[in-house]
Backbone as CSV, one residue per row, in Angstrom:
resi,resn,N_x,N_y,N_z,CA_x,CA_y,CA_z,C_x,C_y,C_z
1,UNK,21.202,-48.981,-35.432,20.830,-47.702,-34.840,22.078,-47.070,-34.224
2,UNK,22.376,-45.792,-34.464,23.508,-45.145,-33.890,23.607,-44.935,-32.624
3,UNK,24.311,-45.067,-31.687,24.382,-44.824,-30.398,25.160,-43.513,-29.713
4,UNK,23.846,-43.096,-28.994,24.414,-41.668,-28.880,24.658,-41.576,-26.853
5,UNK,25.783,-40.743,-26.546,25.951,-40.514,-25.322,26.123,-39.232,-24.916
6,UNK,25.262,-38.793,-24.245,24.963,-37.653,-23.273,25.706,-36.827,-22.104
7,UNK,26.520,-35.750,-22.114,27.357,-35.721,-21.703,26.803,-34.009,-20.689
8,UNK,26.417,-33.877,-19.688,25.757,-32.760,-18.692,26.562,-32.866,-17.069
9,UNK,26.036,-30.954,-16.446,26.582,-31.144,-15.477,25.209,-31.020,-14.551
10,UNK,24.202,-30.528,-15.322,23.095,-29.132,-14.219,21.834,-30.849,-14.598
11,UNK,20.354,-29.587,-15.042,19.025,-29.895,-14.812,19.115,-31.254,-15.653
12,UNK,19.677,-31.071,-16.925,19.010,-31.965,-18.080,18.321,-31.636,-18.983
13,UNK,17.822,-30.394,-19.181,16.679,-29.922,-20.127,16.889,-30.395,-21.182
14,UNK,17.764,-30.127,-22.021,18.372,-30.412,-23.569,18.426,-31.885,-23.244
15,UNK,18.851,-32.579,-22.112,19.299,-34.261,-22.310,17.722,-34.793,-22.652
16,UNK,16.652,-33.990,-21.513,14.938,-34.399,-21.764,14.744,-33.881,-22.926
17,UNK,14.629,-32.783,-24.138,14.147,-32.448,-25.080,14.659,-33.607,-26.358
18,UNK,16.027,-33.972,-26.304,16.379,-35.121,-27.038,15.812,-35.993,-26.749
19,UNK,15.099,-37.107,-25.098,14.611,-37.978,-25.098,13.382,-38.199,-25.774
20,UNK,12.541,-36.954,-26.186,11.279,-37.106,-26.485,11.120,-36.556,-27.907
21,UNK,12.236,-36.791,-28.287,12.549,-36.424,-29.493,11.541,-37.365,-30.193
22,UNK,11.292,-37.742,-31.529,10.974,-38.162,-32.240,12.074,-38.408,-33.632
23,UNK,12.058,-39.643,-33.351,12.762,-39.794,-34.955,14.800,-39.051,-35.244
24,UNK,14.708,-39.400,-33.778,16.462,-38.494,-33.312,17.278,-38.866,-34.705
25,UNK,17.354,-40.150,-34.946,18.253,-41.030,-35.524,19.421,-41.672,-35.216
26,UNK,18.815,-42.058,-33.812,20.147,-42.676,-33.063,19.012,-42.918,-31.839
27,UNK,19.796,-43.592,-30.817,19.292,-44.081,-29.107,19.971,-43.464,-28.073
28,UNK,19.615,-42.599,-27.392,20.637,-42.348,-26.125,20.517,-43.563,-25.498
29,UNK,22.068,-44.100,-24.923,22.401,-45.227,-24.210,23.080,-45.098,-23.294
30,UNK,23.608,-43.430,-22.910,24.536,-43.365,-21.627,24.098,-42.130,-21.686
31,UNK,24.444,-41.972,-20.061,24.506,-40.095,-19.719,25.690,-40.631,-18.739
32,UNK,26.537,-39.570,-18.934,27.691,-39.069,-17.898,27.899,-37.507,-17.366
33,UNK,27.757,-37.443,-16.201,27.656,-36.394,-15.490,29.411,-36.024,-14.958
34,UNK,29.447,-34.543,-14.425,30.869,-34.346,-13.484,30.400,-34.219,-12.528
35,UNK,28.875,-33.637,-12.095,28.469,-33.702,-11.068,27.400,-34.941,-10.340
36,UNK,28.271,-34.921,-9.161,27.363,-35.886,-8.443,25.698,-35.086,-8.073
37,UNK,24.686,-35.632,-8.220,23.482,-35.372,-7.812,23.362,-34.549,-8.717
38,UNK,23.820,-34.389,-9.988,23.134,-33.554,-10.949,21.419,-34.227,-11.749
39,UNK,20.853,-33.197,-11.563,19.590,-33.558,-12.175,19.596,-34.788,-13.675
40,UNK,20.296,-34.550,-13.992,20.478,-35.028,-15.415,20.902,-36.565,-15.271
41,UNK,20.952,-36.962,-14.202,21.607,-38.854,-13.160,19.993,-38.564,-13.406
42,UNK,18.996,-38.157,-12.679,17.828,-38.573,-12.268,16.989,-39.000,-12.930
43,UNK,17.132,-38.040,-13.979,16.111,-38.005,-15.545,16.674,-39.661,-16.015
44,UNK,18.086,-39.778,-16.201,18.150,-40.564,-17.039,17.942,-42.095,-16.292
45,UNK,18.189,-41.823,-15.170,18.021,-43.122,-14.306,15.841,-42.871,-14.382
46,UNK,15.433,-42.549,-14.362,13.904,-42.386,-14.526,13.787,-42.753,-15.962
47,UNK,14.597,-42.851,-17.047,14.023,-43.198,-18.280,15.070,-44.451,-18.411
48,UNK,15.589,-45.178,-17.475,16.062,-46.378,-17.741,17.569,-46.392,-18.267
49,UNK,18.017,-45.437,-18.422,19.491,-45.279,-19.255,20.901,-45.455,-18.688
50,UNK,21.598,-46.255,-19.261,22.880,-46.322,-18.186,23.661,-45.043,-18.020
51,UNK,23.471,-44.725,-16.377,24.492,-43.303,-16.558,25.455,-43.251,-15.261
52,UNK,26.224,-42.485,-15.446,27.543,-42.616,-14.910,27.803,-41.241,-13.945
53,UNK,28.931,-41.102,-12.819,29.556,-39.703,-12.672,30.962,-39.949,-12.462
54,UNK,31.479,-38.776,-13.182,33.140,-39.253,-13.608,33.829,-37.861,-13.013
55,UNK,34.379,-37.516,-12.055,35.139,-36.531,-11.776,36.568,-36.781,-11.339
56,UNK,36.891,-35.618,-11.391,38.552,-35.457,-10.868,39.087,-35.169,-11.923
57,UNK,40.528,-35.895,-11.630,41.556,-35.398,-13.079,41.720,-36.116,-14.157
58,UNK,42.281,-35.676,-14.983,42.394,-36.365,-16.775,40.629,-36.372,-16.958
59,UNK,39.667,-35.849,-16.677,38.493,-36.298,-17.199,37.940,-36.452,-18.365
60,UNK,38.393,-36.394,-19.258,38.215,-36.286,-21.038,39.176,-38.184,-21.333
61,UNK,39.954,-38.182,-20.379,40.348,-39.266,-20.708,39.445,-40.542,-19.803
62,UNK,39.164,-40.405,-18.846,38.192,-41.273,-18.183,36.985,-40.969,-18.391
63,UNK,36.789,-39.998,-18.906,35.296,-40.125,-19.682,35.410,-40.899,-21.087
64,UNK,36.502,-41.132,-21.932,36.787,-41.459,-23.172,36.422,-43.281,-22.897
65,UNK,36.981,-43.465,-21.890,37.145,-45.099,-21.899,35.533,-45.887,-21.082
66,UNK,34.823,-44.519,-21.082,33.185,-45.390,-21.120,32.475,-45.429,-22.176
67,UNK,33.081,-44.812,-23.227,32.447,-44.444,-24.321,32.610,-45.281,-25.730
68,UNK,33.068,-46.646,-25.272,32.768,-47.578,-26.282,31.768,-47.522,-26.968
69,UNK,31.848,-48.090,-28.380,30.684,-48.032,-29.135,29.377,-47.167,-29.479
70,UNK,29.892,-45.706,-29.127,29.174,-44.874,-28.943,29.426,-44.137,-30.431
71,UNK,28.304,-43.474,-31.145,28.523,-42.821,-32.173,28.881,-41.501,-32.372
72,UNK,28.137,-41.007,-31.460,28.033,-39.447,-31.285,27.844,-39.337,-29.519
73,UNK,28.256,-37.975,-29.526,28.338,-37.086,-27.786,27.736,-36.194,-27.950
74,UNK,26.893,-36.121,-27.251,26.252,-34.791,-27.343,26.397,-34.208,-26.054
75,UNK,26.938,-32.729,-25.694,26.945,-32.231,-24.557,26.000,-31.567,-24.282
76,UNK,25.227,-31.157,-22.886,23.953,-30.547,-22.958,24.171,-30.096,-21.720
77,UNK,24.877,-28.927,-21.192,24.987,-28.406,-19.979,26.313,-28.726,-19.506
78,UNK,27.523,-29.664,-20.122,28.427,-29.966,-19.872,29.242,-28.804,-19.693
79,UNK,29.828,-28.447,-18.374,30.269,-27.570,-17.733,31.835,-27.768,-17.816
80,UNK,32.346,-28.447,-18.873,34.259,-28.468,-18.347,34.222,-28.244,-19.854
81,UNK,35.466,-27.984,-20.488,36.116,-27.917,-21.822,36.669,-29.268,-22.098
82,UNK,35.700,-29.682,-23.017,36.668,-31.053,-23.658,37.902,-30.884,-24.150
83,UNK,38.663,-32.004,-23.945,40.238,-31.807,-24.483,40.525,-33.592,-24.582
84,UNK,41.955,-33.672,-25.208,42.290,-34.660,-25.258,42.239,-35.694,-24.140
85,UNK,42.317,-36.760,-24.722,42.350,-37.139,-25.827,40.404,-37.528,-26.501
86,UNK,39.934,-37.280,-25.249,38.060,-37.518,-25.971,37.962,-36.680,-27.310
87,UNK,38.698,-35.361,-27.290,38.221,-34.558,-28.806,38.771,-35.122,-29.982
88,UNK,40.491,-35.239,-29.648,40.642,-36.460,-30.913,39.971,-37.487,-31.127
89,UNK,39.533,-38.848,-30.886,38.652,-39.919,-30.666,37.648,-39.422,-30.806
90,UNK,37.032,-38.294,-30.652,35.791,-38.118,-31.667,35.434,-37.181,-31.804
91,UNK,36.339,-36.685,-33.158,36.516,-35.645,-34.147,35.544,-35.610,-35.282
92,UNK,34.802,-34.668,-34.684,33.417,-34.305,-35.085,32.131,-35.387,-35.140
93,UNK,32.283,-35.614,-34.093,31.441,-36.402,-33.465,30.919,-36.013,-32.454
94,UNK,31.403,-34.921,-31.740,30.689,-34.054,-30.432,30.051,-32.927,-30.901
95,UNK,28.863,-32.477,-30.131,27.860,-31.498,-30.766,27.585,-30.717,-28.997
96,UNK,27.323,-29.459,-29.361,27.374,-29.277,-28.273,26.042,-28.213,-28.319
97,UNK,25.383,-27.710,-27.525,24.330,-26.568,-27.450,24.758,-25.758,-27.366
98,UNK,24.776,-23.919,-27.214,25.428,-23.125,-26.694,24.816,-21.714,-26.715
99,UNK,24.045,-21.296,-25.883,23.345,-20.099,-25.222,23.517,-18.589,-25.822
100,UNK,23.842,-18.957,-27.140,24.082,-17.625,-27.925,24.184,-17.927,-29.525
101,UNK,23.957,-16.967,-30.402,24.390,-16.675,-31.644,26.056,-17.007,-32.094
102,UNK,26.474,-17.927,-32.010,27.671,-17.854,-32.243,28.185,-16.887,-33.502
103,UNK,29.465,-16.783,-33.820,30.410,-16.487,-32.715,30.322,-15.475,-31.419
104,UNK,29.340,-14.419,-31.505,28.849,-13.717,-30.201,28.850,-14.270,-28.986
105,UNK,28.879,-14.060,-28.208,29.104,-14.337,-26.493,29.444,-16.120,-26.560
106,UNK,30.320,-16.674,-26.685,31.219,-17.605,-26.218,30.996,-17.547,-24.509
107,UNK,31.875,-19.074,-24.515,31.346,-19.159,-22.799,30.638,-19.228,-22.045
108,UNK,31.005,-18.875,-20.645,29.708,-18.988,-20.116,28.692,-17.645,-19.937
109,UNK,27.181,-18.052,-19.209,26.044,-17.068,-19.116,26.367,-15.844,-20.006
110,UNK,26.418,-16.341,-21.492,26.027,-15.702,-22.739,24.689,-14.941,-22.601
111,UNK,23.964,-15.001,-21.875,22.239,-14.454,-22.381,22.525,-13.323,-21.036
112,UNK,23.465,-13.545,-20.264,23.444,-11.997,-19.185,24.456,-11.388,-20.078
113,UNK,25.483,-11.715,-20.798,26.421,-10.607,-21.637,25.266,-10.085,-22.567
114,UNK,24.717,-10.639,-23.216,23.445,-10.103,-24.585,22.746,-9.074,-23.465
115,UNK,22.029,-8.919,-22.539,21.487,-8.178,-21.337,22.395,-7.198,-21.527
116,UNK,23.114,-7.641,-20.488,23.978,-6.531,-20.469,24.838,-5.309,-21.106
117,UNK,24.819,-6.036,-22.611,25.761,-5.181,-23.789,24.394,-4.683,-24.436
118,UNK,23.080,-4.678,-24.237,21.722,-4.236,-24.952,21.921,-4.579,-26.439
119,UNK,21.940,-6.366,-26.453,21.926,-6.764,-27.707,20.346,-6.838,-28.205
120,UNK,20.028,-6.302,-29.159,18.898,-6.529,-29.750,18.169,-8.247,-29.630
121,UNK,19.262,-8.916,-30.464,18.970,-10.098,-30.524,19.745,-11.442,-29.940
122,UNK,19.646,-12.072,-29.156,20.333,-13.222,-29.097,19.778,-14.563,-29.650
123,UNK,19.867,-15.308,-28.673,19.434,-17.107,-29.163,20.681,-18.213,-29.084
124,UNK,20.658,-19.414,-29.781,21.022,-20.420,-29.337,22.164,-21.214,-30.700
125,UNK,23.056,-22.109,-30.569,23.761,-22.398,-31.500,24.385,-24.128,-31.342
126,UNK,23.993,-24.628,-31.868,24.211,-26.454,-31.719,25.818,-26.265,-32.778
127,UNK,26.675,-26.506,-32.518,27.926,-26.860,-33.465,28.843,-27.635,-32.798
128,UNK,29.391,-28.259,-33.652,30.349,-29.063,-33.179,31.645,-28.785,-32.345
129,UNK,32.031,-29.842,-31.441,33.513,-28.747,-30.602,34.494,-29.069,-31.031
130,UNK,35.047,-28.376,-30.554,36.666,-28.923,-31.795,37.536,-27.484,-30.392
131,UNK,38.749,-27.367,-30.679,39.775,-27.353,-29.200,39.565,-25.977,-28.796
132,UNK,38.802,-25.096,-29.248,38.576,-23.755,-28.985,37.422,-23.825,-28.223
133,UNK,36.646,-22.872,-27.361,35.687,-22.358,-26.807,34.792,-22.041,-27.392
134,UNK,33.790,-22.797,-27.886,32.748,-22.125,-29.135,32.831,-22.112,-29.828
135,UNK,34.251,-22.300,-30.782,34.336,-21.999,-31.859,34.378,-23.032,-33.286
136,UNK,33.978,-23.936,-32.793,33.819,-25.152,-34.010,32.351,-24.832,-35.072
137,UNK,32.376,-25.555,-35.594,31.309,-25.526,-36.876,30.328,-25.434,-36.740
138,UNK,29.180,-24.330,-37.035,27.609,-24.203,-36.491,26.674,-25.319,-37.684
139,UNK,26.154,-26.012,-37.065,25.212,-26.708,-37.362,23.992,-25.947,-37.355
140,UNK,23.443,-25.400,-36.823,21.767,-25.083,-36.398,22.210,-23.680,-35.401
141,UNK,21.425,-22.923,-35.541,20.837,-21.489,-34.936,19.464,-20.879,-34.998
142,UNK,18.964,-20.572,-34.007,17.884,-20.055,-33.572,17.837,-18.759,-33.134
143,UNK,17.285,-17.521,-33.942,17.725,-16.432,-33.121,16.113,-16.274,-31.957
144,UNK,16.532,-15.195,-30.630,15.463,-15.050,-30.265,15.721,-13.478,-29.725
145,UNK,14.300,-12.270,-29.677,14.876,-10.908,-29.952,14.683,-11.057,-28.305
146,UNK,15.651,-10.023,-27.999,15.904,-9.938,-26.668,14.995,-8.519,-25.966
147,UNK,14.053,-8.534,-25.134,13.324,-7.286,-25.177,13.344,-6.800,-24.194
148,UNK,12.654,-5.340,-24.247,13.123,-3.871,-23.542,13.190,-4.110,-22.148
149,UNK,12.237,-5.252,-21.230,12.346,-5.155,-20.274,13.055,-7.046,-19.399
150,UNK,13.890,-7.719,-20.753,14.145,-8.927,-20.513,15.512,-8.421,-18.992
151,UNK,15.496,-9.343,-18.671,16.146,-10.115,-17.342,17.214,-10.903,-17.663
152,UNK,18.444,-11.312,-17.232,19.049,-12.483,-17.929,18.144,-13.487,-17.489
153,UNK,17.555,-13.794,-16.789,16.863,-14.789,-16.476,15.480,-15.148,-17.601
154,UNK,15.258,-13.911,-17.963,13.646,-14.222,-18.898,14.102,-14.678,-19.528
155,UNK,15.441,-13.893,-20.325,15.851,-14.163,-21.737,16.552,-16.036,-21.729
156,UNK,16.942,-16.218,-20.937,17.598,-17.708,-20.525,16.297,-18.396,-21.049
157,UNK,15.377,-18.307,-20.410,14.229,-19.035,-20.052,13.956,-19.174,-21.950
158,UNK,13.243,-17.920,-22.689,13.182,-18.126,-24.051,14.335,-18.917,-24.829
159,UNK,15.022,-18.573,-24.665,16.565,-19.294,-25.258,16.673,-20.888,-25.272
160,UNK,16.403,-20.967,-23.876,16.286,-22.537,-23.713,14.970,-23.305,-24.265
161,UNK,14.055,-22.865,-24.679,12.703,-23.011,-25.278,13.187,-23.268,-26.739
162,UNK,13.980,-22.364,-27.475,14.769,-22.787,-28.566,15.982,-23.775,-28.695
163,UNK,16.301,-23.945,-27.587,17.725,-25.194,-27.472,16.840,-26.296,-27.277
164,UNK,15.935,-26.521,-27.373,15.235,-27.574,-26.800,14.236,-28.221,-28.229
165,UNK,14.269,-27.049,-28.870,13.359,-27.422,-30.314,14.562,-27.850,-31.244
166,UNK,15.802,-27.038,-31.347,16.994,-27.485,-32.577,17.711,-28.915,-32.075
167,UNK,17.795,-28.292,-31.171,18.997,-29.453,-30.576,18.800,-31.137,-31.266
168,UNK,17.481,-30.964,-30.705,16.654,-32.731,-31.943,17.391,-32.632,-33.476
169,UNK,16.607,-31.305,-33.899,16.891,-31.402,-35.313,18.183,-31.559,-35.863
170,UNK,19.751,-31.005,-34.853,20.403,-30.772,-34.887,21.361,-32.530,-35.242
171,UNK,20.936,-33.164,-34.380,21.129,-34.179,-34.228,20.649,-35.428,-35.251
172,UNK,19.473,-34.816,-35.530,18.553,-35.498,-37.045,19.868,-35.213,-37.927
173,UNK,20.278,-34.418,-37.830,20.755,-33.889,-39.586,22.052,-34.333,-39.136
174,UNK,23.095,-34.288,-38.289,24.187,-34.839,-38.154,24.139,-36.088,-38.053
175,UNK,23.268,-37.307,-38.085,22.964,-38.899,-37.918,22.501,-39.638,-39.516
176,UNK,22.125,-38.601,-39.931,21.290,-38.853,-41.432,22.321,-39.050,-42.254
């Protein structure tokens, strides 16, 4: 079975929509957080999982050396830019979620730029990271239409309703 590790800073949503996944094709066996008391320690310590919090400096490299035997990373709220040497060591092996249509709104709170620029449509994008901001290989997209009287907040709320349905599948099809 492939072993997969979980990589968040915030709630966990995406780390919980993978747990109850069905048929992932792999085991989450670690979560590592940057934040202390992030929701995403709680969940995983509540579903039994070894998890960790790793901050300060070089963190791509002290996050790299817990990550023995691990197959895949999946980031799910992970709030820093991976960099060396974790992205070399696992080159295309990290998958990440990301709050927009890629290439469209990169970065962060993508669904208040879609608001704000009166994008018709936004939604959600699982691809792999690689040394740019967003810009690695789309695996999976979900669009969702953004409407006349959305909020960044409504529209978040739908968005994440779709990061929460691919993200599994996303992961099915990159393990298979």
């Amino acid at each position: 079975m492939k072993r997969i590790a979980v990589l968040g800073s915030g709630t966990g949503s995406n780390f919980q929509a993978l747990l109850k996944a069905e048929d992932l094709g792999g085991e989450i066996v670690l979560v590592i957080s940057d934040q202390v008391g992030a929701g995403i320690l709680e969940k995983a310590e509540r579903a039994g999982i070894a998890h960790d919090v790793v901050t300060g400096g070089e963190l791509c490299g002290r996050i790299l050396n817990r990550l023995d035997g691990i197959d895949l990373v999946c980031l799910a709220g992970f709030m820093r830019i991976v960099k060396e040497p974790l992205l070399g060591a696992f080159a295309d092996r990290i998958l990440n979620i990301h709050p927009s249509l890629l290439p469209k709104y990169p970065g962060k709170e993508a669904w208040v730029q879609a608001v704000e620029d009166g994008a018709s449509e936004s939604g959600c994008t699982v691809h792999y990271v690689d040394a740019g901001v967003d810009t690695g290989e789309v695996i999976l997209q979900a669009r969702v239409p953004v409407l006349p009287d959305d909020t960044p907040e409504s529209l978040h709320a739908r968005i994440q309703l779709e990061e929460h349905r691919i993200y599994p599948e996303a992961v099915r099809r990159v393990l298979a």
